[in-house]
N, C-alpha and C positions, 0 to 999 in steps of 0.2 A: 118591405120591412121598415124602410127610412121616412115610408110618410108619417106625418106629423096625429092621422084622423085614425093611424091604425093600432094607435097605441101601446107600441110596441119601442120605443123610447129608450124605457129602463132597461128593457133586457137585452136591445142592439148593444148598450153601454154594455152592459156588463157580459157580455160573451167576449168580449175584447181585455176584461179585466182580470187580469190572474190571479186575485183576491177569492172572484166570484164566480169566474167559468166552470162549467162541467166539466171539461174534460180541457186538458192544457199539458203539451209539451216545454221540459225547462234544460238548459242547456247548463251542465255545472264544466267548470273549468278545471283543467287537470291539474291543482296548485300544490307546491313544493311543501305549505307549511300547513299545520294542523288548525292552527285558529281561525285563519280565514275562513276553513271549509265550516266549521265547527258553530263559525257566526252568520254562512251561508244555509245552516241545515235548520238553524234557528226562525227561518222566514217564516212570517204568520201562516202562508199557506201552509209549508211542510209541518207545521205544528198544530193546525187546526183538521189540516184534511188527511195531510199525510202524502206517503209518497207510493203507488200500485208496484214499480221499480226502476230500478236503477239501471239501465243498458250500458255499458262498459262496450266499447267497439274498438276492437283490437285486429281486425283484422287489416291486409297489408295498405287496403285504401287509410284506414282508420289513425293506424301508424304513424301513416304520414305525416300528421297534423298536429303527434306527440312527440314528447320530446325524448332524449334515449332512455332516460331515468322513467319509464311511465310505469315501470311495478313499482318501484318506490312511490310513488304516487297513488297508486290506485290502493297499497297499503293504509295509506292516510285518510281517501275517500271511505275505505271500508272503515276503518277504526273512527270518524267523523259519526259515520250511520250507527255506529255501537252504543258513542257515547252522548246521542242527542237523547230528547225526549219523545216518548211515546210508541207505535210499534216501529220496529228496523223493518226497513224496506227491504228484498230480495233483491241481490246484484246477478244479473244476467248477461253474462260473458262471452261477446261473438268472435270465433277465434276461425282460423283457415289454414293455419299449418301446426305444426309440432312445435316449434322456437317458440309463437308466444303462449298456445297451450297449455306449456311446461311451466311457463312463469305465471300465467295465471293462476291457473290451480295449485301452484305453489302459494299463491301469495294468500287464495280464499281458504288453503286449510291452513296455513298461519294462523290466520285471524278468525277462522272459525276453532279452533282447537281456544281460544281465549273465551270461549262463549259459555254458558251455561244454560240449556244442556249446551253439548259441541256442536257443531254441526260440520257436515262433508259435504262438498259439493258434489252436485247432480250430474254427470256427463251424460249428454242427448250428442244426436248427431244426425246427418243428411247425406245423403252423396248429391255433390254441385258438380253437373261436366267441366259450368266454368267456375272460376271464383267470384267473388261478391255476392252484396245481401241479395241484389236486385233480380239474381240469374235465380231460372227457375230449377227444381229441385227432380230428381232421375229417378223415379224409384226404380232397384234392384229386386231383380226375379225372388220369390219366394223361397225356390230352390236354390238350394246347394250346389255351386260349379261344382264340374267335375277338378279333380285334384291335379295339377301339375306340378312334372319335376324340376323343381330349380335347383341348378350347381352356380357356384358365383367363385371368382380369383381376385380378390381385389388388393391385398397385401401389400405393402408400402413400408414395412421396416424401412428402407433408408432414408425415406423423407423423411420419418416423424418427426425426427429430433427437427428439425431443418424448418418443418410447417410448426413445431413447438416455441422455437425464439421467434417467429416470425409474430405471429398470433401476441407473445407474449409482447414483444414491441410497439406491435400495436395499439396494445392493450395502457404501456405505460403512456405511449403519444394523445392517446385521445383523452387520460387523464389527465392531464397537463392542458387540455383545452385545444390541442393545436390537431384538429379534425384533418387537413388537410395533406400532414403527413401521416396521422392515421392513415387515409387512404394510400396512400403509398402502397404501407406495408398490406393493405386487403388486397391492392391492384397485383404485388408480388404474390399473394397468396394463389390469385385467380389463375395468374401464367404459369406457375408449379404446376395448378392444377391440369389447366388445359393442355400444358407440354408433356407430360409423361401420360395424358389418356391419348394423347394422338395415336390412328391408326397406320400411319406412315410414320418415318421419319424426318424428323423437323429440315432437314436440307429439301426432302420430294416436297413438304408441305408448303413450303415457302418458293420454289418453283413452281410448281402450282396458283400461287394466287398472287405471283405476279401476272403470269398468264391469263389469267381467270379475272382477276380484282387490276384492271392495268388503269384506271382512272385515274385524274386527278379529282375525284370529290371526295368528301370527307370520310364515307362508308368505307372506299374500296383500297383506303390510303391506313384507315383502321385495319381492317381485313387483313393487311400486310403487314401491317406492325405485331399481330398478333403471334409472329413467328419467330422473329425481329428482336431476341433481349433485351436489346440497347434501349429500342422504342419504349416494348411494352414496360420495364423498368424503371425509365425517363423519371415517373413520379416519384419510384423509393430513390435514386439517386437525389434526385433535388431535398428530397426533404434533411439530408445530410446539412445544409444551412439552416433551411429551417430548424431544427433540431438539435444546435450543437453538443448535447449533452450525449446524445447518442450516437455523434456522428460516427466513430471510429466505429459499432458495433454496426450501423447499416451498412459501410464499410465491408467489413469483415462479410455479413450477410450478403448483398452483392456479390462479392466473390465467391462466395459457395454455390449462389444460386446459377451462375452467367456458367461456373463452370461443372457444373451440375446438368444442366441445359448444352453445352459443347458435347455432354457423352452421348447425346440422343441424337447425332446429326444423321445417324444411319437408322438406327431402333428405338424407339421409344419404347419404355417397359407394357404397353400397350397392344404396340406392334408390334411386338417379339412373340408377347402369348399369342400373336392371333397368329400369327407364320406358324409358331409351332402346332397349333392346335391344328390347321389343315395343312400341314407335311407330315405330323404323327398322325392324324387320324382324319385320315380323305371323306369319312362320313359327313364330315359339316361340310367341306365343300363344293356343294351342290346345288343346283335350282330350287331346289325344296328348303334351299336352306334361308330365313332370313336376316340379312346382317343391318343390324339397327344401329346407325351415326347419332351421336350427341344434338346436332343441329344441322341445318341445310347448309352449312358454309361446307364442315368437315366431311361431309357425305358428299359433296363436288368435289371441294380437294382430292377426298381419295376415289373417285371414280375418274378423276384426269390425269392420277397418278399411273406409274409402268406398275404398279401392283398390282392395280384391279384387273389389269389383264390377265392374269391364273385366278382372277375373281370368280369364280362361279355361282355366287350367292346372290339373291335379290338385294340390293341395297337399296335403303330410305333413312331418314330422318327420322326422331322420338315421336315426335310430333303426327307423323304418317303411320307409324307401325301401325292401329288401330282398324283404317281402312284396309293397309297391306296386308293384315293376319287376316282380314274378310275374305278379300279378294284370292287372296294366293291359296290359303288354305296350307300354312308351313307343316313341315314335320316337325324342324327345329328353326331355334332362334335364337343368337348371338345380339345380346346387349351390349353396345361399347360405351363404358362412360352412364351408368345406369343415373338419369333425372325423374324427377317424379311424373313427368308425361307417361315415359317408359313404364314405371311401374302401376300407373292408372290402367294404362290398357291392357298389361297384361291382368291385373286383379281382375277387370269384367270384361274379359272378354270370351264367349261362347263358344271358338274352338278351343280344342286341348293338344297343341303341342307334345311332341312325345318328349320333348327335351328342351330349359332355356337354360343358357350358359350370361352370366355378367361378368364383363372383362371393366375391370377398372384399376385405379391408382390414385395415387395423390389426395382425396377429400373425395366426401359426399356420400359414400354408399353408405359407411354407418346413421349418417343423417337421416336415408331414408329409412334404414330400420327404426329410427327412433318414430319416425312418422308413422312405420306401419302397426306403431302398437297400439295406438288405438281402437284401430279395425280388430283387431285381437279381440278384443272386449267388452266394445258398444254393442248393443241388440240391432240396433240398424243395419249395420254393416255384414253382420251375421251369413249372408250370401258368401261374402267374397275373406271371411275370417279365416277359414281353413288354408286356402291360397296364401292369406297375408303371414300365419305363422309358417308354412313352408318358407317363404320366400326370405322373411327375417331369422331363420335358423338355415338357410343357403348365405345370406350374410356374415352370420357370425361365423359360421364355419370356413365363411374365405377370407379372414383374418381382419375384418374390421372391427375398427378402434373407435368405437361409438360414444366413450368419454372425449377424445378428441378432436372427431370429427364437430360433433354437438359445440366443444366452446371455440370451433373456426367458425361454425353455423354463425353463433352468436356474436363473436366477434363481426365477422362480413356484414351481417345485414345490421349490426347498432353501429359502425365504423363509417357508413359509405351515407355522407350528410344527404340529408332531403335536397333534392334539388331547387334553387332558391332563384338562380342566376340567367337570364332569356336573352339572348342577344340576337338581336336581327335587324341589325347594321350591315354588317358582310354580306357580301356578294362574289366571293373567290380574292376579294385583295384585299388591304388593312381598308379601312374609311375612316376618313379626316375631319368630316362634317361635322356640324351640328348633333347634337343626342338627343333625341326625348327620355328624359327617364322615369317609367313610371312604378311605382311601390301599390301593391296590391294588400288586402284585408289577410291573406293566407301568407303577407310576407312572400309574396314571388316579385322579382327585381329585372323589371324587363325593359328595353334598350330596344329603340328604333330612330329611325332616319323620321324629320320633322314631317313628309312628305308621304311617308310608311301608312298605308289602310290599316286601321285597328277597325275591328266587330265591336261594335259598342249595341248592347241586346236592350231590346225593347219589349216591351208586351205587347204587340200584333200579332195574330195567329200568322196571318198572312208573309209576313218579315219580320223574325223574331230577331233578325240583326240588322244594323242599320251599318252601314262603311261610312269611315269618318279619319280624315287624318291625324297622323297620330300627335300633332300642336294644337290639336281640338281636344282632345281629350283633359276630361277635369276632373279634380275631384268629387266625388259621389256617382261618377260614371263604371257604370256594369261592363265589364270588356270580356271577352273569349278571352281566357289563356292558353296559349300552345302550350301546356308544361306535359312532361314523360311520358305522362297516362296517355295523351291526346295524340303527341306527333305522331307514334308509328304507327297507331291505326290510319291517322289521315295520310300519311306516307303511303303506304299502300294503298289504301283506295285511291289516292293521286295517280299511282302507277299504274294502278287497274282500275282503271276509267275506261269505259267502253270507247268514248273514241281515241286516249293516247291508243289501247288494245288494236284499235281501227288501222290507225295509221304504222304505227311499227309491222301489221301485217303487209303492208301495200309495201314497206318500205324491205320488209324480208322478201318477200315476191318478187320485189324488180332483182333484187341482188341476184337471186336463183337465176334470172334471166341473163343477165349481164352473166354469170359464172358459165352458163353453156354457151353464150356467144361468143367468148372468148379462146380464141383458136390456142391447140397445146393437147396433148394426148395424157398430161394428169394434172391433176390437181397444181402441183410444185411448179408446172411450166406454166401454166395461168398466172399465177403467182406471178412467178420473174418474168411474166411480161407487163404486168400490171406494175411492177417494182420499177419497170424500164423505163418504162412512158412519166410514172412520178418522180424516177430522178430526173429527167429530162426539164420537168416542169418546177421539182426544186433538188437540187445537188445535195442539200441535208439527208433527201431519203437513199439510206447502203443499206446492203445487204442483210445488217440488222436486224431489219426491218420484215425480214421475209416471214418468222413467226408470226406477227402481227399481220399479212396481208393472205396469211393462211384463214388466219378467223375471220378477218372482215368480208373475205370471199363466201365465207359458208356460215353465214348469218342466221340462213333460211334455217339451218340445223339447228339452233340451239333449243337448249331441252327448255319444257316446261315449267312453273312453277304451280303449285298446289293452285293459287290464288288468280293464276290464270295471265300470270306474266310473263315477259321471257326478258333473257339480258339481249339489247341493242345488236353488243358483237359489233359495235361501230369504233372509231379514234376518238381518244379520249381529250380531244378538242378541236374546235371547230376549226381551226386553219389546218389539221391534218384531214380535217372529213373531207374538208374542200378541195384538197389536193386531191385525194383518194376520189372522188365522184367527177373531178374533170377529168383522170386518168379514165376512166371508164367510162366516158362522155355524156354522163347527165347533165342536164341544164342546171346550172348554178340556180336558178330560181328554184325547181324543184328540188337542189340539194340542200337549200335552205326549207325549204316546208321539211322535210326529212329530218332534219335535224332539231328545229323547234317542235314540230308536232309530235316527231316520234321519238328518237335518240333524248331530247334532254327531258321530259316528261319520264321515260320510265326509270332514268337513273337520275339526272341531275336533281330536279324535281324531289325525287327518292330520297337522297341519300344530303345535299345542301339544305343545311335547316339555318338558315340566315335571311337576308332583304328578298330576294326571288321566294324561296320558300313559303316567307309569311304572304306576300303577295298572289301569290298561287292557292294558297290556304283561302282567304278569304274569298276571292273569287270560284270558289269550289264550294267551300260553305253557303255564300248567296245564290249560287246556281253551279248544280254540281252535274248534271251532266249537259248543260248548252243550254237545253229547252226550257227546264222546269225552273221557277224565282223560289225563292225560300224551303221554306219543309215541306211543298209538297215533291221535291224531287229526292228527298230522302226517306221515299218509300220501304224502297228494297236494302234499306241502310239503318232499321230503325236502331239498332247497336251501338253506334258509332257516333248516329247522334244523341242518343241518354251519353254518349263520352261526353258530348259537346255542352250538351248541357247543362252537364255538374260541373263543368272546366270553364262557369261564369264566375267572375271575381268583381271587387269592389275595388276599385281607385282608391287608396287613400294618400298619395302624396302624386304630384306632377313634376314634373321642372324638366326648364329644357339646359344642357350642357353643354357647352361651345368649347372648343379646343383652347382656351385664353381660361376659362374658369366655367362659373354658375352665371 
C-alpha cells in the first residue's frame, strides 16, 4: 500500500486521520467539569460525522482506572451529549455486578427523564461463568430449572448499630480526603464480618492456623492475623493520629469492636446456628449433606478443628460447591457465609436439592439479593429467574437489611484505594540500597533494586519480553506490571508449575520413606525420636516442638488443592529444615534441592511478592515451564497470558533513589 506507483498515497494518509477515517475509535476522558467535555464534543469530527456510541465501562476492570466520583462524571458526560449539536449518540453501559448497575441506571434515568420525549434505559444481559468483556458468554438451557427450596438465617440485630457508625466513619474519613484511614474503617468492617460468619469459634480458629499457616512469609502470617483483633484492626487503630478529629470515636469503636469479638472465643453467632442446627435436627448431619465454607482457608480451619469430628457432612469451599453438587449428588446443602460464587452455582445448576439452608451474619447476604434482582426481570436470565426470586424472598425472610448491607457494599468497594504502590525491594528483611523508582502511564509506582529484571515488551512474536535491568529502564519504555489482577494468577501458576509439582512429589515420597524407617510403634514415638536426635544436634529444639514434627513427618498426607498443589508441610525456614533432614539423615545437598526446588517454590515463591518474587516472575514469563522461550510455552495458559498482556504499562517517569536523597 506504501508504494509510491500504487497510488494509493492519499488514502494510507488519511485512514490514520481522524478527520477522514471510516471508522475510528476515540477515548473521552472522565472529567470533573462540564466545559471541557462540552468543548470536546464540539470536535469537527463528532459534529460533522457524529458519534455510532458512547461505551461507558464500568465494570470492575473499568473502575479501576476511574476515580470514586465516576457517576458524577458520567452525569456530566451524558448532560455534554444533550447539550452539543446534532443527533445524541446512545450511551451503552457495561456493568458486572449490582453496586455499579444501580448507579448507572440511576444516573441514565436522571438524565433521560430531562429529555424530550424521555427516555429509559434498555437493560440486556448475558450470563459470564467468568467476569470480563473478554470471557466468552454461557448460554443457559431454554428450560426452566426445576424449583428449589431455599431457607436462609442471616439476622444480625446486634451489629447493625455497630456496622452503621463504622460505615458512617468511614464515610466522613474519606470525605476529608484521608483514604487511608478510610480504609481502616472498611478493613474493621471486613473482620466484623468475617468473625461472627466463622464456623468455629474464634479461639479453635486461630489454633488452627497457627497450625496450618506456621510460616514466616507474608500469606501465612496474614492468615493468622485474621483472627488476631489486635492485627487485623492495627489499621482503624492507627488511623486515631491520622484523624484526630475523630480520634476519641475510633476510640470508642475499637472498643466495641475488640470486645464484641472476646464474646466469640467459643461461638461465633455462625457457629452456634450450625451446632444447633445438627443437635436439633440430625437430618443435616449427614453424608448426603453438603456444607459449603466461605473460602478454602475457612474450610481447612474448620476441617482441622475438634468440630469436624461429629462433622458428618461433605465440606468444600464456594468456589467448589459447583463440581461438589455434580459429583456427590446432595440431598441438602448448608451455605456458610453466602458469596456470589455460592449463589452462581446454586441458580444453574441441574440437580435439585431437596433443601438449601444459608447461615450467615454480619454483611453481604442483603447484597446478594440486591444482585439477584436482576435475574428477576431480564429475558435472558429467564431460565434461572424462578430460582433467583425464591432465593431473594429466603433472604428477606431471614432478616436481611438490604438498605444496609447495599451502603457497606458501596462504602467497601469506593473506600479501599486502587492499588497504586509495587515494591520489590524486599526479600524477608528491610533493604538499604539503592531504589529504582519508576511511575507508570496508569499511575502505578513501582520500586526495585537497581539490579531487579524488569520485562520491558517488544513486538517480536517470538519474545514479546525482553529482561532488562531495572537502571536500564527509560522513559517511553513498555514494562509488565505485576499489579493485583496479575500477581495471584502468576502466584499460582508459580506454585503449580509441573516441575515445582514434580519435585515436592519426590520430596513427599522420600518423607513416607524415612516415616516407616523410623523405628517406634506410633506415629508420637517417631516423633520423639526424631525430636531426640534434633535436640542433640541443636538444644533450641524441646518438646514444643513435637506438634510441628508430627506434620513434618506426615507430609506425604497433605490434602490436595483444586489447582493441583499441596502445602510443603516442611519448617518454616531453612536452618530448621536443615536440622530436621540431618536428623533423619538426608544428605545436606539433597536437603537443599528439597528445599529450593520444592518447599520454597510452592509457598515462598507463593505467597513473598517482593525482590525473589518479581525475579521468579520474569523468569517464568520468559520460559515458563524450562523448555519452551517466550509465548509459545504459554499454550496451556492462554488466560493468564491475555492477564499479562493487558498488565503492559508506559514509563513515564524513572529515577534512581539512594538512602542520602535523589
Amino acid at each position: 500500500m506504501g508504494d509510491k506507483n500504487a497510488g494509493l498515497e492519499i488514502h494510507v494518509a488519511a485512514v490514520g486521520d481522524p478527520l477522514r477515517a471510516p471508522f475510528a475509535v476515540f477515548g473521552i476522558p472522565p472529567l470533573s467539569k462540564l466545559e471541557p467535555l462540552s468543548r470536546l464534543m464540539a470536535y469537527r469530527r463528532f459534529t460533522q460525522t457524529g458519534l455510532d456510541a458512547i461505551i461507558v465501562d464500568v465494570t470492575r476492570t473499568g473502575r479501576s482506572e476511574l476515580p470514586d466520583d465516576w457517576e458524577t462524571r458520567l452525569t456530566l458526560l451524558a448532560q455534554a451529549l444533550t447539550d452539543g449539536n446534532g443527533r445524541r449518540p446512545p450511551i451503552v453501559a457495561l456493568t458486572e455486578d449490582a453496586f455499579a448497575m444501580r448507579k448507572v441506571t440511576r444516573t441514565l434515568r436522571s438524565v433521560g427523564a430531562t429529555l424530550r420525549p424521555t427516555r429509559r434505559p434498555t437493560e440486556i444481559g448475558v450470563y459470564l461463568p467468568r467476569m470480563g468483556m473478554l470471557g466468552s458468554a454461557q448460554p443457559l438451557d431454554i428450560k426452566m430449572l426445576p424449583a428449589i427450596r431455599f431457607d436462609a438465617d442471616i439476622k444480625d440485630a446486634s451489629l447493625a448499630g455497630l456496622r452503621r457508625e463504622l460505615i458512617e466513619l468511614g464515610r466522613r474519613l474519606r470525605k476529608v480526603g484521608d483514604a487511608v484511614a478510610a480504609k481502616g474503617a472498611s478493613e474493621a468492617l471486613a473482620f466484623l464480618r468475617r468473625a461472627a460468619s466463622l464456623p468455629i469459634g474464634i479461639h479453635e480458629a486461630r489454633t488452627a492456623a497457627d497450625i496450618l499457616h506456621d510460616g514466616d512469609d507474608e500469606v501465612d502470617a496474614s492468615i493468622r492475623a485474621m483472627f488476631r483483633p489486635r492485627m487485623a484492626l492495627a489499621r482503624l487503630a492507627a488511623s486515631a493520629d491520622l484523624a484526630p478529629a475523630c480520634a476519641e470515636e475510633i476510640s470508642r469503636l475499637l472498643a466495641t469492636l475488640t470486645g464484641k469479638v472476646e464474646g466469640w472465643t467459643d461461638e461465633t453467632p455462625v457457629s452456634s446456628k450450625l451446632s444447633h442446627l445438627f443437635t436439633t435436627q440430625p437430618d443435616w448431619n449427614r453424608s448426603t449433606t453438603l456444607l459449603a465454607m466461605p473460602d478454602r482457608r475457612i474450610a481447612d480451619l474448620f476441617l482441622a478443628s475438634d468440630r469436624a469430628v461429629g462433622c458428618n457432612c461433605q465440606v468444600v469451599d464456594h468456589r467448589g460447591m459447583a463440581d461438589a453438587m455434580t459429583l456427590q449428588q446432595p440431598l441438602r446443602i448448608v451455605v456458610v457465609g453466602p458469596t456470589p460464587d455460592a449463589v452462581r452455582s446454586l441458580l444453574i445448576t441441574s440437580i435439585t436439592p431437596e433443601r438449601v439452608l444459608l447461615l450467615g451474619d454480619a454483611a453481604g447476604s442483603a447484597l446478594l439479593a440486591a444482585e439477584l434482582a436482576p435475574l428477576t426481570r431480564l429475558a435472558a436470565f429467564a431460565t434461572v429467574g424462578g430460582r433467583a426470586q425464591a432465593l431473594a424472598a429466603a433472604l428477606h425472610r431471614g432478616g436481611a437489611d438490604e438498605a444496609l448491607d447495599v451502603a457497606e457494599a458501596e462504602f467497601r468497594l469506593a473506600a479501599v484505594t486502587p492499588e497504586a504502590e509495587i515494591d520489590f525491594t524486599r526479600a524477608g528483611e528491610a533493604y538499604k540500597g539503592d531504589v529504582v523508582r519508576l511511575l507508570t502511564a496508569r499511575n502505578h509506582k513501582i520500586a526495585y533494586r537497581p539490579t531487579s529484571d524488569v520485562l520491558v515488551f517488544s513486538a517480536g512474536e517470538i519474545r514479546p519480553f525482553e529482561r532488562m535491568n531495572a537502571r536500564e529502564v527509560r522513559t517511553g519504555d513498555r514494562i509488565l506490571v505485576l499489579d493485583a489482577s496479575v500477581r495471584e494468577p502468576v502466584r499460582r501458576a508459580l506454585a503449580g508449575s509441573r516441575q515445582s509439582l514434580k519435585q515436592l512429589t519426590s520430596y513427599h515420597d522420600h518423607i513416607a520413606q524415612i516415616r516407616n524407617s523410623i523405628p517406634g510403634s506410633s506415629l508420637s514415638e517417631k516423633a520423639r525420636a526424631v525430636l531426640s536426635r534434633m535436640h542433640e544436634l541443636d538444644p533450641n529444639f524441646g518438646p514444643s516442638e513435637l506438634p510441628n514434627l508430627l506434620r513434618w513427618l506426615t507430609a506425604d498426607q497433605a490434602l490436595g488443592f483444586s489447582d493441583g498443589t499441596k502445602q510443603p508441610r516442611a519448617a518454616r525456614d531453612w536452618p530448621r529444615f536443615r536440622v530436621f533432614m540431618q536428623a533423619v539423615n538426608v544428605e545436606p545437598s539433597l536437603a537443599e534441592i528439597y528445599w529450593r526446588t520444592a518447599v520454597v517454590p510452592t509457598r515462598s515463591y507463593r505467597a513473598q511478592e517482593g525482590h525473589l518474587f518479581n525475579q521468579r516472575v520474569v523468569q517464568f514469563v520468559l520460559d515458563p515451564e524450562g523448555v519452551a522461550i517466550g509465548a509459545a510455552g504459554w499454550k496451556s495458559l492462554q488466560g493468564l497470558w491475555q492477564l499479562v498482556l493487558e498488565a503492559v504499562d508506559e514509563i513515564v517517569d524513572a529515577k534512581i533513589v539512594t538512602s542520602g536523597g535523589d
